[in-house]
C-alpha positions in Angstrom: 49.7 -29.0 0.1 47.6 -27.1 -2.4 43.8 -26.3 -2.0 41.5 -27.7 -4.1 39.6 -24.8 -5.4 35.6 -25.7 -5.8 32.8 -23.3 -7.2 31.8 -22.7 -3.5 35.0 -22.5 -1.8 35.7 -19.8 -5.1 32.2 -17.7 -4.1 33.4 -17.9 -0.4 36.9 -16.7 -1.0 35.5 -13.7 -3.4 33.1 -12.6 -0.9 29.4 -14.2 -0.9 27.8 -11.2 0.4 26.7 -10.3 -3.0 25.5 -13.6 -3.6 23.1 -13.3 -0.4 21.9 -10.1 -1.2 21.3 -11.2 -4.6 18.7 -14.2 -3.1 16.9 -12.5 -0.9 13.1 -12.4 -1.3 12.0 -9.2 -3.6 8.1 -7.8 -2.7 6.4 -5.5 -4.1 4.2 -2.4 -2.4 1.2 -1.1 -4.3 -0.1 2.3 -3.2 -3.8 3.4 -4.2 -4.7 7.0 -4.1 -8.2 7.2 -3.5 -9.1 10.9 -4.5 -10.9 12.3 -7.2 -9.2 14.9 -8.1 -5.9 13.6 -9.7 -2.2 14.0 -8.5 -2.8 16.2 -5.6 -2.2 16.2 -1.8 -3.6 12.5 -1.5 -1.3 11.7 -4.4 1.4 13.3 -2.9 1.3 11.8 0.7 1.0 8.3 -0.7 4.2 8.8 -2.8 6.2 9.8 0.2 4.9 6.9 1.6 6.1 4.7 -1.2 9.8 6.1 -1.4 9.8 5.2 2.7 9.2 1.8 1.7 11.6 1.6 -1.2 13.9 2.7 0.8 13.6 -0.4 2.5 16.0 -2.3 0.6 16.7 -2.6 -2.8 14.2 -5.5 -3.3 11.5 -3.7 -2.9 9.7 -2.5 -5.8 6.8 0.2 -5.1 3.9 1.3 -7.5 1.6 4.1 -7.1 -1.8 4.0 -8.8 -3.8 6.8 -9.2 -7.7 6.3 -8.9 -8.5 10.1 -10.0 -10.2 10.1 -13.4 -11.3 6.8 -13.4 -14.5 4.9 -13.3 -15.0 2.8 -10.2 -18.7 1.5 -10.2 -19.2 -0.3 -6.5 -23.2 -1.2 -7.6 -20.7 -4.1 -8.9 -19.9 -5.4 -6.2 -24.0 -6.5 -5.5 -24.6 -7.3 -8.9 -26.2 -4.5 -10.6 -24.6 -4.6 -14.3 -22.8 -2.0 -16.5 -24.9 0.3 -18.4 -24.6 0.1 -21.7 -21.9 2.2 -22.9 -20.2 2.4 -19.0 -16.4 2.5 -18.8 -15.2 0.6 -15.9 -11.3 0.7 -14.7 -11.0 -1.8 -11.9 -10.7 -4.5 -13.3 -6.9 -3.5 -14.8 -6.3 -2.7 -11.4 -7.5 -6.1 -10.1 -5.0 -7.9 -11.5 -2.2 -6.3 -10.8 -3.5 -6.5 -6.7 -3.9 -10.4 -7.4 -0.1 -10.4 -8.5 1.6 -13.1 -6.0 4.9 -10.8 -6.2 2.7 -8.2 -4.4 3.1 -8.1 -0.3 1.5 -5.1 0.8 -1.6 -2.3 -0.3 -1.7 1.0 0.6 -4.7 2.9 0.6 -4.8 6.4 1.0 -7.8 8.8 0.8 -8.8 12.7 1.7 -11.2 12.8 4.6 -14.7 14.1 3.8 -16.9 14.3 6.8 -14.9 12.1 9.2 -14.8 9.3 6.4 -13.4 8.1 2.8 -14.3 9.4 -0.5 -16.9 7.9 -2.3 -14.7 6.9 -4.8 -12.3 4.8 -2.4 -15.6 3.2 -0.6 -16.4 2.1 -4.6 -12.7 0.6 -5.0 -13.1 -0.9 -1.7 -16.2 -2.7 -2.7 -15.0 -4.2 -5.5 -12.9 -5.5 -3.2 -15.5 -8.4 -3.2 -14.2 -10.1 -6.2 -11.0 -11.4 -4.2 -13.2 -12.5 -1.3 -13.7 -16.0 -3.4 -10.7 -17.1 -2.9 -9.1 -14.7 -0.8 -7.0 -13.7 -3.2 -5.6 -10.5 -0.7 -4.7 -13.0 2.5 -1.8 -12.2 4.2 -1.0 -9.0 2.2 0.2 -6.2 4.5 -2.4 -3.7 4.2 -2.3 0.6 5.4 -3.6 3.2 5.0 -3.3 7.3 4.8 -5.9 10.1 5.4 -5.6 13.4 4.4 -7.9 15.8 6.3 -8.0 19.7 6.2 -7.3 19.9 9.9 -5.3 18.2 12.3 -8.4 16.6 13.7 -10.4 16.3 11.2 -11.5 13.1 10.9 -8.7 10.8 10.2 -8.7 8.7 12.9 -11.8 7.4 11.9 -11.6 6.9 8.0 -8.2 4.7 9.0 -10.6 2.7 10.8 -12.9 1.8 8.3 -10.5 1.3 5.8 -8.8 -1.2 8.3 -12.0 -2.8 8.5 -12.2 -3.1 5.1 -9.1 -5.1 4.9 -9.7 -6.9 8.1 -12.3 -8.5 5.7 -9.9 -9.5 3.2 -7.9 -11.1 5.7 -5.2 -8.9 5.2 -2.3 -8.0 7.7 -2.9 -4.6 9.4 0.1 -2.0 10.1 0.2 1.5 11.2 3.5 4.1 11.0 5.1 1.9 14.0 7.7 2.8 16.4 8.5 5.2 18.1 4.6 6.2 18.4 2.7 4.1 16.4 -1.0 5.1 16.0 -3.4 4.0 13.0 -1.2 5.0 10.1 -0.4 7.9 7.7 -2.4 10.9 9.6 -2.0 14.0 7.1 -3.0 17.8 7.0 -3.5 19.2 3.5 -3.5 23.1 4.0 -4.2 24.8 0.2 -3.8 21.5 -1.8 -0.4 21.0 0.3 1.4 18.8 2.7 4.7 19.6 2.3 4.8 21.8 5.7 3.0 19.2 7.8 6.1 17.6 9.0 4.3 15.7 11.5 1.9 13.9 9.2 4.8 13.4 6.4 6.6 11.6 9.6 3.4 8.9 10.3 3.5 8.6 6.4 7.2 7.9 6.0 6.4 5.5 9.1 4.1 3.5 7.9 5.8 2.9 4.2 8.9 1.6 6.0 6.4 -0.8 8.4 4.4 -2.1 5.2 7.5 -2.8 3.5 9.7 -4.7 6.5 6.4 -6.5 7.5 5.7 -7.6 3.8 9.7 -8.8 3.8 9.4 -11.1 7.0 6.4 -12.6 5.7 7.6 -13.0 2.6 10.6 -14.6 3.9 9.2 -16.9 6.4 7.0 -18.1 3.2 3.5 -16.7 4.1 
């Protein structure tokens, strides 16, 4: 008897793995770098952090955006208006946050005096123009701190940043198993973090968490 050959029974016979991998749900991971000075050790953390979670899978797409050089005005956030003249970035990055294809934010920041740079508390409150409409829910949010000492405040700047997207409604992940703590925990030593294996471990941890978590939600629709 011969087979009748269908489009399906064809896929099936060629190998549908392809196919499968093909449909499966893509998400992207935004990364923030929250320092000042541009393309240095916070830079550098957070792009470690971002190849963890490309490495993922191949549908996941990663961005880092660099906040040093840029104007960040948080008197926004309560109303007070532009000077005349005043440059003001966020906006640009706004959107791109908003993006539906986006699953997860990473914030990272250097610690000054056991807390986040003034420049990341700004970004953070102009955070209020997604409260609204919670325009942030159910993103996967983390977040890296890079201190000049192994205890030097890190602990505590995750924290707030958490709290921070706590208010967004966001989903909060840290560097998960085997030891999972509060997230990317760095030590910068002369502009460098390349030899603080155990930091680069939390933030190669918490990429790869962001990323799966962002995935299962995305798959399950959220």
């Amino acid at each position: 008897m011969s087979a009748k050959w269908t489009r399906r029974s064809l896929l099936g016979a060629t190998g549908a793995f392809p196919l499968a991998l093909a449909q499966e749900p893509a998400v992207k991971i935004i990364g923030v770098s929250c320092s000042p000075r541009k393309d240095r050790s916070t830079a550098a953390a957070l792009r470690v952090c971002l190849e963890a979670a490309k490495g993922v899978g191949t549908n996941v797409e990663v961005e880092l955006i660099d906040l040093g050089g840029l104007k960040m005005n948080g008197d926004l956030a309560a109303g007070v208006p532009l000077a005349e003249g005043e440059r003001d970035d966020f906006p640009a990055i706004e959107a791109k946050l908003r993006d539906p294809k986006v699953g997860g934010i990473i914030v990272a920041t250097p610690v000054y005096f056991s807390n986040m740079s003034s420049l990341c508390k700004a970004f953070l409150d102009r955070w209020m123009a997604f409260r609204g409409s919670f325009a942030l829910r159910n993103k996967v949010g983390g977040a890296v701190a890079v201190g000049a000492a192994r205890n030097g405040g890190q602990e505590l700047t995750l924290q707030t940043i958490h709290a921070a997207m706590l208010c967004q409604d966001m989903i909060i992940v840290s560097e998960g198993r085997p030891s999972p703590r509060l997230g990317g925990i760095l030590v910068s030593t002369k502009d460098d973090v390349s030899k603080d294996e155990a930091g680069l471990a939390t933030a190669r941890g918490l990429g790869r968490r962001v990323a799966e978590v962002a995935l299962l939600l995305r798959k399950a629709g959220a």
